[in-house]
C-alpha positions as CSV (number, residue, x, y, z in Angstrom):
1,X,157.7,-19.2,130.6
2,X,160.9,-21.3,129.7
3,X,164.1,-20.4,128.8
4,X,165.4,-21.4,124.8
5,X,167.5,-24.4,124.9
6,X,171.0,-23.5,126.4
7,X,172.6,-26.0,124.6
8,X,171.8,-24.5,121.5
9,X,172.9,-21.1,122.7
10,X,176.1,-22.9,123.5
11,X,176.8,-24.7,120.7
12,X,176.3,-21.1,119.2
13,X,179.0,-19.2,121.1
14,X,181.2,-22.1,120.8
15,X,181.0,-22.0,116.7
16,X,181.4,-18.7,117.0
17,X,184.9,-18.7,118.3
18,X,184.4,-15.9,121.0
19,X,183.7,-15.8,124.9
20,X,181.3,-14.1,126.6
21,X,182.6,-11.4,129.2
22,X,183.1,-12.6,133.1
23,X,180.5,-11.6,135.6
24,X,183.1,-9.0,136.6
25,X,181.6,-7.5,133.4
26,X,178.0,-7.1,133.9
27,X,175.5,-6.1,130.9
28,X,174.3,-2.6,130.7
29,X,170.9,-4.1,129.1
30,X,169.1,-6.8,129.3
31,X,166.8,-7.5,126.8
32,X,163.8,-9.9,127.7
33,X,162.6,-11.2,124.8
34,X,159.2,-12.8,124.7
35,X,158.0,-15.1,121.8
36,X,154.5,-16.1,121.3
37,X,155.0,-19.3,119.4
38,X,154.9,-22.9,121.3
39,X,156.1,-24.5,118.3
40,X,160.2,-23.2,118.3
41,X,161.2,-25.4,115.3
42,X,160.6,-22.6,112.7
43,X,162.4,-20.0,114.9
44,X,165.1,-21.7,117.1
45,X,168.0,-21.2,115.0
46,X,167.3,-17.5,113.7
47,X,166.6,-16.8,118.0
48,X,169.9,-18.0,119.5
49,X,171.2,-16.1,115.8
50,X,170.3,-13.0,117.0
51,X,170.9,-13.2,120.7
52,X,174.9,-14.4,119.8
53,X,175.1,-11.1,117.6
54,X,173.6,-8.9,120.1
55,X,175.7,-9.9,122.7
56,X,178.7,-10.7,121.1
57,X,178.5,-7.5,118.8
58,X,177.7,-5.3,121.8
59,X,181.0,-6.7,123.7
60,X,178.4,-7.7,126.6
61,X,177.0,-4.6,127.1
62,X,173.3,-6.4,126.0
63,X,172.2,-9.5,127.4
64,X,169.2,-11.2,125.3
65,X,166.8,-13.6,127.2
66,X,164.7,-15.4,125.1
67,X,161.3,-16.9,126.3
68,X,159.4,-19.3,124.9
69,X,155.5,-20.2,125.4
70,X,156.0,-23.9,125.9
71,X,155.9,-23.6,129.7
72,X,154.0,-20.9,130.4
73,X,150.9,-22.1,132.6
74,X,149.6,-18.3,133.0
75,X,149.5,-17.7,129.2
76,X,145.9,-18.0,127.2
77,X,146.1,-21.6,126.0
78,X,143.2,-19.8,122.9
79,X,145.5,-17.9,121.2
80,X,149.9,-17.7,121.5
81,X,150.7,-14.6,122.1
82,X,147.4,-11.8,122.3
83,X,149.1,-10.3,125.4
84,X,152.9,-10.2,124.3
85,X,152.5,-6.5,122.1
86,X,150.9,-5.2,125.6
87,X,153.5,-5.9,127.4
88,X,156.1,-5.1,125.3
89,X,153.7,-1.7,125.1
90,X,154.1,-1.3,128.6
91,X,157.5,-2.0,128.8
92,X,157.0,-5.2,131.1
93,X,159.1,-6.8,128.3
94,X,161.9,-5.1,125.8
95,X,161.0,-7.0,123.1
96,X,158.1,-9.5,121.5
97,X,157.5,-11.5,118.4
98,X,153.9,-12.6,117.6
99,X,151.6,-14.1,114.7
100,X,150.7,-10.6,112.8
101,X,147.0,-11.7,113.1
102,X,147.7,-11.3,116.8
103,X,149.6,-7.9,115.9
104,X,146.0,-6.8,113.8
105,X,144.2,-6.4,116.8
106,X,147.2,-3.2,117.3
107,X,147.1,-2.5,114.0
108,X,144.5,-3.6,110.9
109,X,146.5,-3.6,108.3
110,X,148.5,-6.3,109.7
111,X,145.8,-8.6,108.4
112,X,147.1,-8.5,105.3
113,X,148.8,-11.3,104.9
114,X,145.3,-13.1,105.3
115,X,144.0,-11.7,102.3
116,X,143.4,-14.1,99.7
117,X,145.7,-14.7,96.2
118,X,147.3,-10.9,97.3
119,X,150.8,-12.1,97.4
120,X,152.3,-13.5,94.2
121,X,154.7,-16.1,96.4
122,X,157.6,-16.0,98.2
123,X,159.5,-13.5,96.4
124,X,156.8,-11.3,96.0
125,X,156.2,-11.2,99.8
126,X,159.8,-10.8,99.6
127,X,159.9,-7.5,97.7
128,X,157.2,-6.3,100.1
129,X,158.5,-7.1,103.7
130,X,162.0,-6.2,103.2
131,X,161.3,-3.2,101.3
132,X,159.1,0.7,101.4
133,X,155.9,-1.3,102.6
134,X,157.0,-3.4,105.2
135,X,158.9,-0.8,106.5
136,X,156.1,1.7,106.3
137,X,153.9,-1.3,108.5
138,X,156.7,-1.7,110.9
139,X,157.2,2.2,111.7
140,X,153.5,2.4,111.7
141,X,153.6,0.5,115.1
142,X,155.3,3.6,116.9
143,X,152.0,5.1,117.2
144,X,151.5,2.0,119.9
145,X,154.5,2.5,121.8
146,X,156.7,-0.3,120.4
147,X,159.1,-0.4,117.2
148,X,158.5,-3.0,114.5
149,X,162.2,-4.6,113.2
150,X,161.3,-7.6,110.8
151,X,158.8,-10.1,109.9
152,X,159.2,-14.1,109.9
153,X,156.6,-16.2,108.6
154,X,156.5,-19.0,111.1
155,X,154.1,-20.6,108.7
156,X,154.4,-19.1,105.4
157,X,152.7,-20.2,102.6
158,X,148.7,-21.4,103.6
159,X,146.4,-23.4,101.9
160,X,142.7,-24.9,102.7
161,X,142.7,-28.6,104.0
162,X,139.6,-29.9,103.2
163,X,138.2,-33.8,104.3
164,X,135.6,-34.7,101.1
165,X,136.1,-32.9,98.2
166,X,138.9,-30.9,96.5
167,X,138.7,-27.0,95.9
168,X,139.1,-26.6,92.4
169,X,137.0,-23.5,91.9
170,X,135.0,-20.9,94.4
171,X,132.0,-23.2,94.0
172,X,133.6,-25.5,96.0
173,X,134.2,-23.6,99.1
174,X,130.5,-22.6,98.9
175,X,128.2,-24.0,102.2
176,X,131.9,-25.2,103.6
177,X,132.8,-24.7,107.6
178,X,136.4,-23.2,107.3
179,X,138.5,-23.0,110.6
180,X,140.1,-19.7,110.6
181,X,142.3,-17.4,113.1
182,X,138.6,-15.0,113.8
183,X,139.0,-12.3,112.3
184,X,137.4,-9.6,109.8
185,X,139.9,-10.4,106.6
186,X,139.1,-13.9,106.8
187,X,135.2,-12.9,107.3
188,X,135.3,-11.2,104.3
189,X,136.9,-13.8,101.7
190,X,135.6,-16.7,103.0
191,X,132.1,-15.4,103.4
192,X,131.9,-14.3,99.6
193,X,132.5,-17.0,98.7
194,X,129.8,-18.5,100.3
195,X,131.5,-20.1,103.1
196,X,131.4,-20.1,106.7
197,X,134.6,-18.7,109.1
198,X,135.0,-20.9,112.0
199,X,137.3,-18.7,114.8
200,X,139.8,-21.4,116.0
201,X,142.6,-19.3,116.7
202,X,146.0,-21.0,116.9
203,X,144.6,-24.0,118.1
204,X,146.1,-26.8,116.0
205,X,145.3,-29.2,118.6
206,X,141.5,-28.8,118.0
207,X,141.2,-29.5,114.5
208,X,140.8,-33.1,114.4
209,X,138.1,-32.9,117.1
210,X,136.3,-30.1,115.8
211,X,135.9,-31.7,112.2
212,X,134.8,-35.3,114.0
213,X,132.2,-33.1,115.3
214,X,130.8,-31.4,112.3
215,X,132.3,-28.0,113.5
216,X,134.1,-27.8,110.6
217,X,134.8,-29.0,106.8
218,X,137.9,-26.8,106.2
219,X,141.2,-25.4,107.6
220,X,142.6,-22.5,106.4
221,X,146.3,-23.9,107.2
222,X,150.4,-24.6,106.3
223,X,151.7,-28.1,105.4
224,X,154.0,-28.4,108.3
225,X,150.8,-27.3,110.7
226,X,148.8,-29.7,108.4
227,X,151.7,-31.8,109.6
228,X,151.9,-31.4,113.5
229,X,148.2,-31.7,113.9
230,X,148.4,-34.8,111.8
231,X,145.3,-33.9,109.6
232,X,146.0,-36.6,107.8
233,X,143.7,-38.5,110.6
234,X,140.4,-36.4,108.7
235,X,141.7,-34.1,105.7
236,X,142.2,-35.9,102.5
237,X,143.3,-32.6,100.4
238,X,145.8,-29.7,100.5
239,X,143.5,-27.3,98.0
240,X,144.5,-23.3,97.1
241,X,148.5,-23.0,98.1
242,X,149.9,-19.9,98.5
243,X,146.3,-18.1,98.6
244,X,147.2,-16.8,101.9
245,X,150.0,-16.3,104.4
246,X,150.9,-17.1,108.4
247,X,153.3,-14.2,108.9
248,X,155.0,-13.0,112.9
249,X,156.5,-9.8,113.2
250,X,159.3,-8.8,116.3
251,X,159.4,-5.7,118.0
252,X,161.0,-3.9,120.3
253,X,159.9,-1.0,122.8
254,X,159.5,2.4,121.5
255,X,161.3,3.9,125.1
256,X,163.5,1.2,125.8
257,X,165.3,1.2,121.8
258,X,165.3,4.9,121.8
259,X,167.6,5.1,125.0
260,X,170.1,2.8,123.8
261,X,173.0,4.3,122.2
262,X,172.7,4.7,118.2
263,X,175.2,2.1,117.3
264,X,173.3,-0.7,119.5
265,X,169.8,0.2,117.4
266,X,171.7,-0.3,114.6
267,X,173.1,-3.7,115.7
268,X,169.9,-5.0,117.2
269,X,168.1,-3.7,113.9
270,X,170.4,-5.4,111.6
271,X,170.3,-8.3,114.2
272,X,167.0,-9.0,113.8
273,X,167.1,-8.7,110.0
274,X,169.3,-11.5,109.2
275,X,167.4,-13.9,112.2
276,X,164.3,-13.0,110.3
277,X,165.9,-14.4,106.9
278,X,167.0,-17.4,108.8
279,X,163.8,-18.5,109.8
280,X,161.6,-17.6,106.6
281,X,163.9,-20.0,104.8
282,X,163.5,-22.4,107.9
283,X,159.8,-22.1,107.3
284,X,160.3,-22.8,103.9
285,X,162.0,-26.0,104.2
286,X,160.1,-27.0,106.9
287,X,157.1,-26.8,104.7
288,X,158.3,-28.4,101.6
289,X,159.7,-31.4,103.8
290,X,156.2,-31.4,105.7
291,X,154.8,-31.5,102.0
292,X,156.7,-34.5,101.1
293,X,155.7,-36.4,103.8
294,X,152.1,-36.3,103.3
295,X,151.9,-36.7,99.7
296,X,153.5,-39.9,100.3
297,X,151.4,-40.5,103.5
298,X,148.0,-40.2,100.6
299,X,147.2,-36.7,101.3
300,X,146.1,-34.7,97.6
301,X,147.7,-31.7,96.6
302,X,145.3,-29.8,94.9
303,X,146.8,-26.9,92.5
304,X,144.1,-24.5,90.4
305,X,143.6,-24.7,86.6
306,X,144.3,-21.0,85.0
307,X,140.7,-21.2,84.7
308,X,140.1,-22.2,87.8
309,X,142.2,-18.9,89.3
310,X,140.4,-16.5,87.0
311,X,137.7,-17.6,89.0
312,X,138.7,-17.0,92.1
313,X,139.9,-13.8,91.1
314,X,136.8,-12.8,90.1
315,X,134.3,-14.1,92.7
316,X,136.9,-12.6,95.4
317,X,136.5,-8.8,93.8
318,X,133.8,-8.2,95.7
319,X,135.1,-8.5,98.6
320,X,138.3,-6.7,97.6
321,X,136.4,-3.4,96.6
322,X,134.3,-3.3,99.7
323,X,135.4,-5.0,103.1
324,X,138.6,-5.5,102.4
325,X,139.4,-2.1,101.0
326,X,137.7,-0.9,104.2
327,X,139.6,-2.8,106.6
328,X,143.2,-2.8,105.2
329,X,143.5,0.2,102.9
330,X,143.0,0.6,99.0
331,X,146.6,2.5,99.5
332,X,148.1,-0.3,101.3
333,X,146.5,-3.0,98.7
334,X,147.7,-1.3,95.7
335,X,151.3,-0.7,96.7
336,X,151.3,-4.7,97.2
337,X,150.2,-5.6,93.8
338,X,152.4,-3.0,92.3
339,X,155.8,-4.3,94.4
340,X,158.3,-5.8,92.5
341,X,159.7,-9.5,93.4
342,X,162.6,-9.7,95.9
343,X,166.2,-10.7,94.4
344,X,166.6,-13.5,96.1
345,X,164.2,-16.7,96.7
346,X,164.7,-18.1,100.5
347,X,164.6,-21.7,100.4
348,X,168.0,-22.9,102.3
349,X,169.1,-20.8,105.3
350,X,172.6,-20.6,104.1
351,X,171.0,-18.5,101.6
352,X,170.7,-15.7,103.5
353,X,173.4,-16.7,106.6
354,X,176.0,-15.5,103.0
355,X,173.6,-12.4,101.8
């Protein structure tokens, strides 16, 4: 694995005003942070964010070192991140952040975010990771040895990219091959809707090669992914946005985080809420700039009619009173829909540097 950027680190400490303690002073704790992302554009700022404020705030007692994916030659190329909770589990590593449909394989109901037209937008999902039900996921994972502290989205809002035709109604998706991370939630929409659920993982670099081949018709995806794997080359249309989201979550070991004295959970806590409002509005900008790009490159954004979403909602009930109350929780479900917008819309980072 690779180190973040120092220079970025730098730049960070320097802005900051404040020096680091000498050798003479050597950290108390080290905290090896793992991340499970090879793409660090969404998460780079909010990263050397909260290693400046853990160190600095701790006087030097912490030392944060963040590690990237980008050079790791051990890792599974399939899928960023599977092994990162484990080892963070195991206390191999003090801390991890990975996709939450890595995280689902720990937990099920971190599939949620993958369930379709769930989440009214960003300030819904706003109101629901930052308030009682986001924390009640995150505590949840102490039953698997490690302590949930925020979510990201490095991704955010998905949509389908399609190559031939537009998606304009559930007849649309019917008889379709849809790339998808593999895994029950996105089984269950896609598949009543007459689709098919292509597992590809985190593989953006597959796409283009999969859909030459007739492996697929479809990507469940963001517009900056839709971006970096240059879809443009096959996919002519950007259809359902906002149905679903590409969430992360970090966390921390359960051992580790209890030892540390009470005002250093607090700061790492508090720490790792304001990185994770940096990146989601680094996500968002990301995305609307990615957006840009590719309308003006030809690619079609495709929104639904009114009609068109009641009938989505409806065709997509099925599946809401039978797998996917099974696998996530009619509890969890309801106390989504019934979560009030969040105060404040993230889309510029100074945003929520001043909140």
């Amino acid at each position: 694995m690779k180190a973040l950027k120092l220079a970025a680190a730098v730049l960070a400490v320097l802005a900051s005003g404040v020096v680091f303690p000498t050798a003479a002073c050597a950290e108390k704790y080290r905290i090896t942070w793992l991340l499970g992302h090879k793409n660090l554009d969404f998460f780079e700022e909010a990263a050397v964010s909260f290693k400046s404020a853990v160190e600095i705030g701790s006087h030097g007692d912490i030392r944060v070192d963040i590690v990237t994916k980008d050079e790791d030659k051990g890792a599974d190329p399939a899928r960023p991140g599977p092994e990162i909770a484990a080892l963070v589990a195991k206390g191999e590593a003090e801390m991890g952040h990975s996709f939450t449909d890595v995280v689902g394989g720990v937990d099920p109901r971190f599939h949620v975010f993958e369930a379709p037209y769930l989440f009214r937008g960003y300030r819904h999902m706003e109101g629901v990771i930052e308030g009682p039900v986001g924390e009640g996921m995150l505590s949840a994972l102490r039953e698997r040895g490690i302590v949930g502290l925020s979510f990201t989205y490095s991704g955010g809002a998905s949509g389908v990219a399609t190559k031939s035709r537009a998606i304009r109604g559930p007849s649309d998706l019917k008889g379709m091959k849809v790339g998808v991370y593999g895994d029950r939630v996105n089984e269950a929409w896609l598949s009543a809707l007459g689709a098919t659920p292509v597992p590809i993982e985190h593989r953006l670099e597959s796409i283009l090669s999969l859909s030459r081949d007739g492996a697929l018709d479809a990507v469940v995806t963001t517009w900056r992914n839709f971006d970096q794997a240059k879809l443009q080359k096959g996919f002519r249309y950007f259809g359902l946005p906002g149905s679903t989201y590409l969430v992360s979550v970090t966390y921390i070991n359960q051992k580790f985080y209890e030892g540390l004295p009470e005002e250093y959970r607090v700061l790492i806590r508090d720490a790792s809420l304001k990185a994770a409002r940096i990146e989601r509005a680094k996500t968002i900008e990301l995305n609307e700039d990615a957006k840009r790009q590719l309308l003006a490159k030809g690619v079609r954004s495709v929104a639904l009619t009114e009609d068109g979403r009641d009938a989505f909602d409806a065709a997509l009930r099925p599946a809401y009173e039978g797998p996917l109350s099974s696998i996530l929780g009619k509890e969890l479900l309801e106390k989504i829909r019934s979560t009030a917008d969040g105060s404040v819309h993230p889309t510029l980072p100074t945003e929520y540097t001043a909140r």
